[in-house]
C-alpha beads as a LAMMPS data file, in Angstrom:
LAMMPS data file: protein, C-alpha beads

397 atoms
396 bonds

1 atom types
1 bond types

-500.0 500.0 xlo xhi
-500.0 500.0 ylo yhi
-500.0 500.0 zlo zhi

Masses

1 110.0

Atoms # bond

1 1 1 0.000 0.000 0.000
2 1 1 1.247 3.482 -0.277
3 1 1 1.552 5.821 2.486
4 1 1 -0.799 9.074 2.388
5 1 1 2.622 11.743 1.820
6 1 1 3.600 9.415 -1.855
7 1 1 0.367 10.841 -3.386
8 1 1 1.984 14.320 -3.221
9 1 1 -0.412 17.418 -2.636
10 1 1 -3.423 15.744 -4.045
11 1 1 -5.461 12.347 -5.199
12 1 1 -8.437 12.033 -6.641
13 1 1 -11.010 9.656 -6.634
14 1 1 -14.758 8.837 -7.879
15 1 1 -17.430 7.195 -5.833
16 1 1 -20.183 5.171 -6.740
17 1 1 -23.443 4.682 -4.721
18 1 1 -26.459 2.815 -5.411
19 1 1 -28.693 2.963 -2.289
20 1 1 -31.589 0.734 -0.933
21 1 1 -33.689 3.627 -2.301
22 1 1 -32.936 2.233 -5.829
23 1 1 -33.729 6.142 -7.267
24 1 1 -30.182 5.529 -8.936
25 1 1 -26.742 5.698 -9.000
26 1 1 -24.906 8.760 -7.164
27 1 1 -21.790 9.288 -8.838
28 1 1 -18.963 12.048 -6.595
29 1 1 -15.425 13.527 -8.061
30 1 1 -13.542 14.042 -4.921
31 1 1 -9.915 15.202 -4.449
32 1 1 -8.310 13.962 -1.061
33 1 1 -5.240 15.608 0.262
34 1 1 -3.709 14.790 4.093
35 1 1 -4.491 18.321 6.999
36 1 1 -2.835 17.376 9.979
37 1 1 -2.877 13.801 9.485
38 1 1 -6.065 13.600 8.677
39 1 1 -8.015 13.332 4.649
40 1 1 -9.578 16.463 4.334
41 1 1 -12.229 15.869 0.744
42 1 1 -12.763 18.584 -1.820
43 1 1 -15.998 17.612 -4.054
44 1 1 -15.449 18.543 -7.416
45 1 1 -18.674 17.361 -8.974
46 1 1 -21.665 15.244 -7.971
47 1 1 -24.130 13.993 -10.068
48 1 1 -27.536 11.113 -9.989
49 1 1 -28.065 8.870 -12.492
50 1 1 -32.032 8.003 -11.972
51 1 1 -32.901 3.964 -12.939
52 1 1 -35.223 3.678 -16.200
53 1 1 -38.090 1.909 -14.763
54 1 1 -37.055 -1.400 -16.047
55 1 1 -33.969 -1.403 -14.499
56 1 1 -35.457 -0.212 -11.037
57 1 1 -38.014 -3.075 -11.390
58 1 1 -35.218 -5.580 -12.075
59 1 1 -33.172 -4.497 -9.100
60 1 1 -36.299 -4.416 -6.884
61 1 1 -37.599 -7.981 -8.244
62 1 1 -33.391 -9.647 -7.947
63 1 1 -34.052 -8.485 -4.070
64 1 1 -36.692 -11.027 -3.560
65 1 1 -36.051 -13.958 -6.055
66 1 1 -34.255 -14.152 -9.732
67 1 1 -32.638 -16.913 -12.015
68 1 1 -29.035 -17.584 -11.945
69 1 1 -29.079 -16.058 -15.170
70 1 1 -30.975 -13.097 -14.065
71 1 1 -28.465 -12.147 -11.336
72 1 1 -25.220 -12.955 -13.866
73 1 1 -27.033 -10.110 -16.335
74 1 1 -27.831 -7.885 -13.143
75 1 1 -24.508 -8.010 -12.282
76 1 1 -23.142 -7.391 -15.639
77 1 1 -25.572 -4.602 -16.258
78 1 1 -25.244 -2.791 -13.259
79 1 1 -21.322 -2.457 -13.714
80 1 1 -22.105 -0.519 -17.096
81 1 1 -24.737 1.733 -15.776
82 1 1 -21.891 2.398 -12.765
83 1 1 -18.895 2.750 -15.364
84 1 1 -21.320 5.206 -17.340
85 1 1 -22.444 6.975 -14.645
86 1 1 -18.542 7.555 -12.961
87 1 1 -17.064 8.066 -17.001
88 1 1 -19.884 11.199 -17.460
89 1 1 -19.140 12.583 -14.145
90 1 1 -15.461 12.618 -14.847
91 1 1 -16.122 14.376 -18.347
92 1 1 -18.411 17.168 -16.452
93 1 1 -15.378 17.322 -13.471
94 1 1 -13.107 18.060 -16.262
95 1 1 -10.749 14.977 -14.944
96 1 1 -8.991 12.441 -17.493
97 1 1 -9.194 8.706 -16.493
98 1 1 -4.809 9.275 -15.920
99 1 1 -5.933 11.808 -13.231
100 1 1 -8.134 9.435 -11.481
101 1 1 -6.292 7.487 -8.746
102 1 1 -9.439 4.783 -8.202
103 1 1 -12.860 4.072 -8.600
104 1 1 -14.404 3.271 -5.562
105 1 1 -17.924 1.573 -5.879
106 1 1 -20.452 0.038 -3.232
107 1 1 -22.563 -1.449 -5.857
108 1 1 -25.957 -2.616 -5.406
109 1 1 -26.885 -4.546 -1.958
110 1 1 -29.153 -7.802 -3.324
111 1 1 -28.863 -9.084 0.344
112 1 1 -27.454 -7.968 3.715
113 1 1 -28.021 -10.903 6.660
114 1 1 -26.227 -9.480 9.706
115 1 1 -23.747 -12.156 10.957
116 1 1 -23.582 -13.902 8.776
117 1 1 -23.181 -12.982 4.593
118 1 1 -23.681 -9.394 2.625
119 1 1 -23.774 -9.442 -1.469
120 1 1 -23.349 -6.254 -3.283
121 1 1 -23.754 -6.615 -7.242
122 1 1 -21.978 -4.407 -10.159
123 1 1 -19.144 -5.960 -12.372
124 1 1 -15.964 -3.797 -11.212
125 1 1 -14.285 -5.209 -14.062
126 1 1 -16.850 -3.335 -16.690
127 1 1 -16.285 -0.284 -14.363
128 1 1 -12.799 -0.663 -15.212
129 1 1 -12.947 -0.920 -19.057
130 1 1 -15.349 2.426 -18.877
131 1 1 -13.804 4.378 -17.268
132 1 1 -10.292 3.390 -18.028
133 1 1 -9.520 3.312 -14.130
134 1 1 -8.321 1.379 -11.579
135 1 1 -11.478 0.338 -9.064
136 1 1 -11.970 -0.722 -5.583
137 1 1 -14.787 -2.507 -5.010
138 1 1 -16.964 -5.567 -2.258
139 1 1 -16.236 -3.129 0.804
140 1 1 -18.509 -4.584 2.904
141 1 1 -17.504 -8.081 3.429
142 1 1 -13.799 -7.882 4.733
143 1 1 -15.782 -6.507 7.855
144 1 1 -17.971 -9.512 7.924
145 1 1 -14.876 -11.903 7.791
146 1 1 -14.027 -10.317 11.666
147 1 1 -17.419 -10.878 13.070
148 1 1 -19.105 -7.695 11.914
149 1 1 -22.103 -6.416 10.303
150 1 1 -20.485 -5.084 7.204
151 1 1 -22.622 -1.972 8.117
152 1 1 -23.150 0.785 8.856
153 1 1 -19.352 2.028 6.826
154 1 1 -20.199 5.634 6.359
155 1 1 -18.872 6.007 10.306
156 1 1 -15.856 6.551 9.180
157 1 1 -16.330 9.166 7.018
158 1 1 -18.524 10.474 9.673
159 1 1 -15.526 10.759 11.757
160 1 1 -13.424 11.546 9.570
161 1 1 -15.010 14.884 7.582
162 1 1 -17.799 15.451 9.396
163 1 1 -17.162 16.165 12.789
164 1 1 -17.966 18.638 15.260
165 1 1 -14.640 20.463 16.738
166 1 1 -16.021 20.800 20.206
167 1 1 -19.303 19.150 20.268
168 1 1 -20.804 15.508 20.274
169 1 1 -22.774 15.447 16.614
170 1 1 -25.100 12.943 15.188
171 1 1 -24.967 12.467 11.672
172 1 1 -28.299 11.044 10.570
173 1 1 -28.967 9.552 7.129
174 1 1 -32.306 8.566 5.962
175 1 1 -31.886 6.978 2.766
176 1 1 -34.442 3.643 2.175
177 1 1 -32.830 2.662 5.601
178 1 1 -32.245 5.645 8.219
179 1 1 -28.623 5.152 10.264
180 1 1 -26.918 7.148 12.556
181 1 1 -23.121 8.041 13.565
182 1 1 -22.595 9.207 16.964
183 1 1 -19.268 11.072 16.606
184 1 1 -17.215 12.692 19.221
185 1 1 -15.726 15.897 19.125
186 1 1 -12.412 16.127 17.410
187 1 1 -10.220 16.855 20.434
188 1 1 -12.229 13.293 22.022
189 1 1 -11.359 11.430 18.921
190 1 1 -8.370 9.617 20.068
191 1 1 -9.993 8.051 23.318
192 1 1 -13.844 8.290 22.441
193 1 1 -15.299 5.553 19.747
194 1 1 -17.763 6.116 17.308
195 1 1 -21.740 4.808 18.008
196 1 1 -23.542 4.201 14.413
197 1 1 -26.047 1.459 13.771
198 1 1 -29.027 1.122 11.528
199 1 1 -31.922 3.150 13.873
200 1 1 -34.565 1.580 11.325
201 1 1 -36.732 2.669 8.154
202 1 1 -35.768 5.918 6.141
203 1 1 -37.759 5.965 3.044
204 1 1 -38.137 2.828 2.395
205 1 1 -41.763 2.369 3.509
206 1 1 -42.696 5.987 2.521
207 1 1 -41.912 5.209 -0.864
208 1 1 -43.493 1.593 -1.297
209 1 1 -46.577 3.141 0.079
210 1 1 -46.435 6.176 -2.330
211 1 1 -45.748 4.016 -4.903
212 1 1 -48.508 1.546 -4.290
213 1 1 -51.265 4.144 -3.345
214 1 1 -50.235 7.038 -5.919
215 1 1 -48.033 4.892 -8.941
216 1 1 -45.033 7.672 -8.012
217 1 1 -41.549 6.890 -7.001
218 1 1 -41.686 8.660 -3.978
219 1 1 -43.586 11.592 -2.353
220 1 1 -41.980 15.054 -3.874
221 1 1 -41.723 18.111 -1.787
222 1 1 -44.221 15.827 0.930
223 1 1 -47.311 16.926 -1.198
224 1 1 -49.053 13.825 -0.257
225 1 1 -47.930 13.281 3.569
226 1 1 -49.306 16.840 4.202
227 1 1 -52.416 16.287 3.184
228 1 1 -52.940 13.564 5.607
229 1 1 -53.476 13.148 9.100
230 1 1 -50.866 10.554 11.337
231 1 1 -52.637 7.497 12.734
232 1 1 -51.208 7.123 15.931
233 1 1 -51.926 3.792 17.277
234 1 1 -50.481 2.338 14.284
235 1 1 -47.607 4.048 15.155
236 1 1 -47.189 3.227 18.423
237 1 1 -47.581 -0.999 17.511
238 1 1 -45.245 -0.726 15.115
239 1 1 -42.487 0.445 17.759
240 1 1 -43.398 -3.069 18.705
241 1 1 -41.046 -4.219 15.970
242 1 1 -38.139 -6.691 17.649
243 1 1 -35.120 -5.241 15.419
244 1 1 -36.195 -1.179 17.320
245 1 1 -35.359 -3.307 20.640
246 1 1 -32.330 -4.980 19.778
247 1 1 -29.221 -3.343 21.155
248 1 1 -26.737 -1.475 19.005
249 1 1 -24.445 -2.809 17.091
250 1 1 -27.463 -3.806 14.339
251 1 1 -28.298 -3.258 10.716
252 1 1 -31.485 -4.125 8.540
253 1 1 -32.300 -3.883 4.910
254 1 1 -35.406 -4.733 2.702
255 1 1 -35.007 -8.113 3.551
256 1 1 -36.707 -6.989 6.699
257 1 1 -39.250 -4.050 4.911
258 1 1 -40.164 -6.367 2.328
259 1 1 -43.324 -6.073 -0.195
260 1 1 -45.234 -8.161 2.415
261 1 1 -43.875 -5.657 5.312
262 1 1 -45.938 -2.590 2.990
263 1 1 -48.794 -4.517 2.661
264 1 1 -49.156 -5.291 6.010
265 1 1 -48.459 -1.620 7.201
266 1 1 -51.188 -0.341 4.663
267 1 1 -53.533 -3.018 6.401
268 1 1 -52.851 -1.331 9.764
269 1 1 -53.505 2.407 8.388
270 1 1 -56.876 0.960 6.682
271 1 1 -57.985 -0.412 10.048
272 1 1 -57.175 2.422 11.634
273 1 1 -59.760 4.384 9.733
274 1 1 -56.990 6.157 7.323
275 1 1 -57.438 6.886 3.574
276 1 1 -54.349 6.569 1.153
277 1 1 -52.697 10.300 2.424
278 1 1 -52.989 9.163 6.206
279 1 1 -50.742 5.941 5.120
280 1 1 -48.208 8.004 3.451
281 1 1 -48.386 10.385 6.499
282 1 1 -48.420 7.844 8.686
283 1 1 -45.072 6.470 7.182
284 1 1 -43.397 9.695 7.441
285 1 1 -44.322 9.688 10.955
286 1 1 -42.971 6.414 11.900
287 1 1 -39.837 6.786 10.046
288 1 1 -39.266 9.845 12.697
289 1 1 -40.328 8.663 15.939
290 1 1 -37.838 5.219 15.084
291 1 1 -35.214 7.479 14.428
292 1 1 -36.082 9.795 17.954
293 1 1 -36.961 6.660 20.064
294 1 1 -33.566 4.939 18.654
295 1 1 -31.673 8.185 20.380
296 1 1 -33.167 7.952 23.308
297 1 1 -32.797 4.251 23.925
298 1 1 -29.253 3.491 22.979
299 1 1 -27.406 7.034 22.456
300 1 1 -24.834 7.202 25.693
301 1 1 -24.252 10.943 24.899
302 1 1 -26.914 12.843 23.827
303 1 1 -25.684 15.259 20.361
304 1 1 -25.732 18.911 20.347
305 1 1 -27.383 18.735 16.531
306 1 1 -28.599 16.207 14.566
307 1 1 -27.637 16.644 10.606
308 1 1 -29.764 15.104 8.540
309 1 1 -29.108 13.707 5.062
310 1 1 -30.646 11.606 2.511
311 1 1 -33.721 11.434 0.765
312 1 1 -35.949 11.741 3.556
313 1 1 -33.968 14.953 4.197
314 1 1 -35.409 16.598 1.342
315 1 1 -39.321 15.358 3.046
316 1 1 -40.447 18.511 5.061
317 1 1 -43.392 16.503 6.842
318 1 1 -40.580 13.706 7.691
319 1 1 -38.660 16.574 9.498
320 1 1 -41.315 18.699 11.193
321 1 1 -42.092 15.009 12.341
322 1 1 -38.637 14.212 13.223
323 1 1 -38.760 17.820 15.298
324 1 1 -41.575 17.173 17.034
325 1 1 -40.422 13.525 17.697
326 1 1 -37.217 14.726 19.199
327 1 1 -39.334 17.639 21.434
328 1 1 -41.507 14.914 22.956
329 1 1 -38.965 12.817 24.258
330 1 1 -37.120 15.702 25.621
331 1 1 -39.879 16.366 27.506
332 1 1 -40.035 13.023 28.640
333 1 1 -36.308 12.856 29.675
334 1 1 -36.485 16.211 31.468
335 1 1 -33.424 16.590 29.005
336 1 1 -32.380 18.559 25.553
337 1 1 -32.702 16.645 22.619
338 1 1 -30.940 17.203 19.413
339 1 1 -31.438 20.225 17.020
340 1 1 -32.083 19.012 13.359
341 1 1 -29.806 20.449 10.865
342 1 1 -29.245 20.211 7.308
343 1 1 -25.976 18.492 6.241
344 1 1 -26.330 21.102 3.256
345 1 1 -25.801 23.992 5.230
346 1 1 -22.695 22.978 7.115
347 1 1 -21.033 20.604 3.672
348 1 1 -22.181 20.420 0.520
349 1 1 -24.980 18.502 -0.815
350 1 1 -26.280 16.055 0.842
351 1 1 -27.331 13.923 -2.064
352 1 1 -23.351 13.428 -2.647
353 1 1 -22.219 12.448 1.051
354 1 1 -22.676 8.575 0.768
355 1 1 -20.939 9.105 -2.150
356 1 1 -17.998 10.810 -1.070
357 1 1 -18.167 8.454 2.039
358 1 1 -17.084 5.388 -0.199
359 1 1 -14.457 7.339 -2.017
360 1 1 -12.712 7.940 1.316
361 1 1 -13.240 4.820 2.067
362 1 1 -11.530 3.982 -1.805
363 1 1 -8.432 6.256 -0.489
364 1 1 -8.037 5.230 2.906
365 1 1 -7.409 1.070 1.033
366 1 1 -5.263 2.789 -1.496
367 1 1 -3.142 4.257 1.648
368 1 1 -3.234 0.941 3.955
369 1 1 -5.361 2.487 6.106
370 1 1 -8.934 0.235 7.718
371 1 1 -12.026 1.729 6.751
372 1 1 -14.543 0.090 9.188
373 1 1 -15.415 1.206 13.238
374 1 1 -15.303 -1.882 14.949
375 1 1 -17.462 0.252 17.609
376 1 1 -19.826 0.938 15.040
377 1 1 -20.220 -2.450 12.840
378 1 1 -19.029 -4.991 16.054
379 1 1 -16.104 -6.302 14.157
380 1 1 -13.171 -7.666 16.095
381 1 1 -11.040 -5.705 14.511
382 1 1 -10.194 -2.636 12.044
383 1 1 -9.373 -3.866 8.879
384 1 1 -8.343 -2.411 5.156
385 1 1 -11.354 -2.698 2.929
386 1 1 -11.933 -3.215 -0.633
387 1 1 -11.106 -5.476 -3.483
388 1 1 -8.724 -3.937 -6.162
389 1 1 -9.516 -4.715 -9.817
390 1 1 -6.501 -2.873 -11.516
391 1 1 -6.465 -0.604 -14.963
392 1 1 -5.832 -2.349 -18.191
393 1 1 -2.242 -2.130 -19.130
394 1 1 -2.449 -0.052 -22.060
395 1 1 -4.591 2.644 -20.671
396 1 1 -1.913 3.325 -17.770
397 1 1 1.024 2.958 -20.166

Bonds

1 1 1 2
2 1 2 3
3 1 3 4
4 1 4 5
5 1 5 6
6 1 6 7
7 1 7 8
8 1 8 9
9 1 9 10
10 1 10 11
11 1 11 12
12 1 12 13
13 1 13 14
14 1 14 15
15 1 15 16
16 1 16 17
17 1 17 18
18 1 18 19
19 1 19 20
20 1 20 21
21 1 21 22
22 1 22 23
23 1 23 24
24 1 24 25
25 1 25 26
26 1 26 27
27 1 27 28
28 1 28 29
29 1 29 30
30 1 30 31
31 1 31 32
32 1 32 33
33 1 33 34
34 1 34 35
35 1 35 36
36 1 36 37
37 1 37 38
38 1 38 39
39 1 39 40
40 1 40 41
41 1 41 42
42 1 42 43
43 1 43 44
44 1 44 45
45 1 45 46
46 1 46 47
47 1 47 48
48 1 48 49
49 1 49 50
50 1 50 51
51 1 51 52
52 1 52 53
53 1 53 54
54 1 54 55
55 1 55 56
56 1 56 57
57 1 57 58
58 1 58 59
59 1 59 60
60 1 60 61
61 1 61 62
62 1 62 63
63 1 63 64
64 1 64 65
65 1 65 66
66 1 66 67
67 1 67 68
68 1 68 69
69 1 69 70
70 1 70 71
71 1 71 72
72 1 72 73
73 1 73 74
74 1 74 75
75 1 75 76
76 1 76 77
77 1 77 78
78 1 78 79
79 1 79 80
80 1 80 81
81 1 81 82
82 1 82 83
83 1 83 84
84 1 84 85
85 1 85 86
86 1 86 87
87 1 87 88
88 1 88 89
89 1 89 90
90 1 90 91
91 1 91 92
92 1 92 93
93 1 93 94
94 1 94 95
95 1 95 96
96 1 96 97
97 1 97 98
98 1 98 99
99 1 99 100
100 1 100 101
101 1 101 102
102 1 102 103
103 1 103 104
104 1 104 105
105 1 105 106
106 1 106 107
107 1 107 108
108 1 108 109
109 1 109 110
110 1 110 111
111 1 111 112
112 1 112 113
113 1 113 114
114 1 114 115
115 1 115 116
116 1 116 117
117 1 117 118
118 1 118 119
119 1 119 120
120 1 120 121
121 1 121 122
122 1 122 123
123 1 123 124
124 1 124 125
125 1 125 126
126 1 126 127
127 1 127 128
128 1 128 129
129 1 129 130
130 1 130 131
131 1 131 132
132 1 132 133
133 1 133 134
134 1 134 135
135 1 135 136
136 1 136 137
137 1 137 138
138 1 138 139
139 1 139 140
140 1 140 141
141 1 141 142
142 1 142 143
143 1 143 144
144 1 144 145
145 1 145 146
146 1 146 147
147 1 147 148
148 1 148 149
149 1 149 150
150 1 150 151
151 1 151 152
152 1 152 153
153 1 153 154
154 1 154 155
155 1 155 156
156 1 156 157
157 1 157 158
158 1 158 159
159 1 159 160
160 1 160 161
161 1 161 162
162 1 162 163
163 1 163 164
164 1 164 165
165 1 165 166
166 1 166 167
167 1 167 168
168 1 168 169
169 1 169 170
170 1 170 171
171 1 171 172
172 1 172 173
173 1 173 174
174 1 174 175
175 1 175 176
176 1 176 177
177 1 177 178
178 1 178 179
179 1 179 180
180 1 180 181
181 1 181 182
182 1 182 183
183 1 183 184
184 1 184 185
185 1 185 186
186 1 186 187
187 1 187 188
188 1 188 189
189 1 189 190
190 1 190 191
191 1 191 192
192 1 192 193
193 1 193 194
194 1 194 195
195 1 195 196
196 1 196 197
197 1 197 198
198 1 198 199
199 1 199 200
200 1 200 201
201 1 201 202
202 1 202 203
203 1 203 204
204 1 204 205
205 1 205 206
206 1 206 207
207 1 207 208
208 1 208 209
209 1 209 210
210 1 210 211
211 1 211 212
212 1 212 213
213 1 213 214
214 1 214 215
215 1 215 216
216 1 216 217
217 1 217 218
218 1 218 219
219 1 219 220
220 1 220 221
221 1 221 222
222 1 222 223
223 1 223 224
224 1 224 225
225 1 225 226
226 1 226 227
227 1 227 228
228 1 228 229
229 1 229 230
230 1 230 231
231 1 231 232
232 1 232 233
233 1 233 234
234 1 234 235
235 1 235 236
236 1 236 237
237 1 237 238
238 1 238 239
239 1 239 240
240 1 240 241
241 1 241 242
242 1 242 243
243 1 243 244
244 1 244 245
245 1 245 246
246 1 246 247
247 1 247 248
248 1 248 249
249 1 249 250
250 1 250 251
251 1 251 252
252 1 252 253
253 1 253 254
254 1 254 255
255 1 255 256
256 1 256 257
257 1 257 258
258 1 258 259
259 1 259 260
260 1 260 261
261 1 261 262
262 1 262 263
263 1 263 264
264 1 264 265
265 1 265 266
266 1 266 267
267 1 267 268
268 1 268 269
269 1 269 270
270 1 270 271
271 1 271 272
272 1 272 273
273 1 273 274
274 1 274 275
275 1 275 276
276 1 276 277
277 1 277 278
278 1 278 279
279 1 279 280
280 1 280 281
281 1 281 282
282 1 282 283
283 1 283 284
284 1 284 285
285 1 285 286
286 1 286 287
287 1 287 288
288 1 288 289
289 1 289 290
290 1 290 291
291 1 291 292
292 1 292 293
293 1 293 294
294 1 294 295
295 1 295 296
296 1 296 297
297 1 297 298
298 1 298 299
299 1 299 300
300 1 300 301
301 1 301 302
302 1 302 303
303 1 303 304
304 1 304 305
305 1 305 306
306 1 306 307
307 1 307 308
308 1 308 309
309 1 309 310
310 1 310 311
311 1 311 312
312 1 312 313
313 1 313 314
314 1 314 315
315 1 315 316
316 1 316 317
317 1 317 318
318 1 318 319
319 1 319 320
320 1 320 321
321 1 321 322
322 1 322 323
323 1 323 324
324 1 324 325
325 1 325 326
326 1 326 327
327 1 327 328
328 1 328 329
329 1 329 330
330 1 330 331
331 1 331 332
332 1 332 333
333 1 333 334
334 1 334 335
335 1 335 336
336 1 336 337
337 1 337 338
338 1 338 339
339 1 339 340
340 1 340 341
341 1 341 342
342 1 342 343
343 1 343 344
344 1 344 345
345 1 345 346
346 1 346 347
347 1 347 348
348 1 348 349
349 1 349 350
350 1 350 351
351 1 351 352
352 1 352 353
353 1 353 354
354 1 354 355
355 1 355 356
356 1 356 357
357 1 357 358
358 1 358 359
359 1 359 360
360 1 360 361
361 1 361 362
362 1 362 363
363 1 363 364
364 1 364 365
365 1 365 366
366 1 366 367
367 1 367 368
368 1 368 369
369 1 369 370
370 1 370 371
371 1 371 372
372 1 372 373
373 1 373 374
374 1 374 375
375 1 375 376
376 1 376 377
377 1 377 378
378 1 378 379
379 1 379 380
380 1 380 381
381 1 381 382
382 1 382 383
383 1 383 384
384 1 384 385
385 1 385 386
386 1 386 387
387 1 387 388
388 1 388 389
389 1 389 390
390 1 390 391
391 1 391 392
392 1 392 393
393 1 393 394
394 1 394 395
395 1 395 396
396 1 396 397
């Protein structure tokens, strides 16, 4: 490996993200260089690929059951719609494939069973031949291989980039699953871990229910959730669920908010009394007290802010919901809860950070350095992560 001072003032790197959302591919142009022995990131372009229908129904359909030929095409396909997406945003950076030190690409998750296995799909080698780069792929499962989840790895980053100087800070995604990184301050850093785990739902059953009820992808600007009322006793049996009781370190996927899982919530809302805006509302609503409840169960130290990012970021009923959440159980606690902030105002766009997360994780493999928190993903041990599927000969010659 090479150490952080050979790459001279500057490397640069693109990462690839394809989320449990399935909207698309997220595709970030990031330049690394070492402050203080530390990766400070520069984004120098971010851009979303949206998923044609087909391929969204594919992807969606692979996650339940497919043919062995099926997945082998998946896989295949996938790795050209992530070479495509990472060669266009290097043409609209302005950066040549020579300039590119590595791209660094999650892939796809198929199937995440904490414990045991994780599979992430999207053919590094067609990446490769794209973009005429070297690429650094299958992060999740060196992590695995020491006991841990494999999730959550944006921690790191997290820690890393996005940390208060003098302040504990939560850093809150809410993609189709919502997670959370506890981070210390960066003067705590050295003898204070990292706290992230999976706190439950993000938008993943606000969007199946959209998309069953309404035939849209997803609920823009919260038109839909606002025009319905939040049924609270389904609500409160749903906190029910087993995995919102099971101590930290955890993660979950769709194989736990499956089609059946929608179905079954919609059920609820119906008997309930609640028409097809008070489900959608209702989701909302449950996405935020999981994520409030989750703090106040298992956080040790309670954050000064909590900075929100994702798709359900960009919900405003999901975060007045998430507000008043977070203001009830301060009152129960006799104690401050978190102020919600956007991770727009204090970074860059949100839509980029998991992005950017897995291109420092792409840099910190290139530089021998691990990229998981055993604290965070209950892994024995820190460990490098990544496979490396090297540039063809003649395009670094």
């Amino acid at each position: 490996m090479t150490a952080p001072s050979d790459f001279g003032d500057e490397v640069t790197l693109v990462g690839l993200m394809s989320g449990t959302s399935l909207d698309g591919i997220s595709a970030a142009v990031v330049s690394f260089r070492e402050v203080d022995g530390r990766p400070h990131a520069t984004l120098r372009h971010y851009a979303s690929r949206a998923y044609s229908p087909d391929a969204r129904a594919r992807l969606a359909a692979a996650m339940r059951t497919a043919s062995a030929q099926e997945y082998c095409r998946l896989h295949t396909d996938l790795g050209t719609w992530l070479g495509e997406a990472a060669r266009e945003a290097m043409r609209v950076a302005g950066v040549s494939p020579q300039e590119v030190r590595a791209v660094a690409s999650h892939g796809q998750t198929l199937w995440h069973e904490p414990g045991h296995s994780t599979w992430q799909i999207g053919d590094a080698a067609r990446i490769a031949e794209l973009t005429g780069c070297a690429v650094i792929s299958d992060f999740r499962t060196r992590d695995m291989a020491v006991g841990g989840q494999g999730a959550p790895l944006v921690p790191m980053a997290d820690m890393l980039l996005f940390a208060h100087d003098t302040e504990w800070r939560a850093l809150q995604n809410i993609g189709g699953i919502g997670n959370v990184s506890l981070v210390p301050p960066r003067s705590l850093q050295a003898s204070e871990p990292v706290r992230a785990f999976d706190t439950g739902p993000g938008v993943v059953i606000l969007d199946g229910v959209t998309q069953r009820l309404f035939g849209q992808p997803f609920d823009r600007d919260a038109a839909i959730a606002a025009s319905g009322r939040v049924l609270e006793p389904v609500v409160e049996a749903l906190l029910a669920l087993p995995f919102l009781h099971a101590a930290p370190p955890k993660s979950t996927g769709r194989e736990l908010f499956t089609p059946a899982f929608i179905d079954d919530f919609i059920a609820q809302c119906r008997t309930a009394g609640g028409d097809d805006a008070d489900v959608v509302a209702t989701a909302a609503a449950f996405t935020a007290e999981t994520i409030a409840a989750q703090y106040a169960l298992w956080l040790p130290v309670m954050p000064v802010d909590c900075v929100v990012s994702g798709g359900g970021a960009r919900h405003p009923f999901l975060l007045r919901c998430l507000e008043a959440a977070f203001t009830r159980h301060a009152d129960r606690r006799g104690a401050p809860m978190p102020a919600v902030r956007h991770f727009d105002s204090l970074f860059f766009d949100a839509e980029a950070k998991e992005a950017v997360a897995f291109a420092l994780l792409g840099y910190l493999h290139l530089t021998g350095r691990p990229g998981n928190v055993p604290s965070a993903t209950g892994a024995r041990a820190p460990r490098v992560l990544g496979a490396w599927t090297p540039v063809a000969p003649s395009v670094s010659s």
